[in-house]
C-alpha positions, 0 to 999 in steps of 0.5 A: 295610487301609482307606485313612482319609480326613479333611476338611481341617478334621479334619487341621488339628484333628490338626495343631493337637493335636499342634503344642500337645502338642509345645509342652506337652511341651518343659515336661513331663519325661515328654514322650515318654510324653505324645507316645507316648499321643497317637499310640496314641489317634490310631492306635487311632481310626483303626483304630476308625474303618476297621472294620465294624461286623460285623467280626471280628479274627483271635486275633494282631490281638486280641492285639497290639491288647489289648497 
């Protein structure tokens, strides 16, 4: 796996996200969903971002991905 690398201003973007969602969340009965979407959007672009253009997945990574 590619190590990711963000500016600065991108992490304090994603900290500042996740610090309101925290604070939304604490209000919200289903903040633990909410939380754990977050975290498969960020994770999901970030994998998406660490890709080749070209590059192909094996069949299991396709699989885990598409669940």
């Amino acid at each position: 796996m590619k190590n990711i690398i963000i500016s600065e201003k991108q992490l304090e973007t994603l900290t500042n996200l996740v610090k309101q969602n925290v604070k939304e969340d604490d209000r919200q009965e289903d903040s633990m969903a909410k939380k754990q979407l977050f975290t498969i959007a960020t994770l999901a672009y970030k994998m998406w971002e660490s890709m080749d253009d070209n590059e192909t997945l094996e069949d299991w990574e396709e699989s885990k991905i598409a669940q």
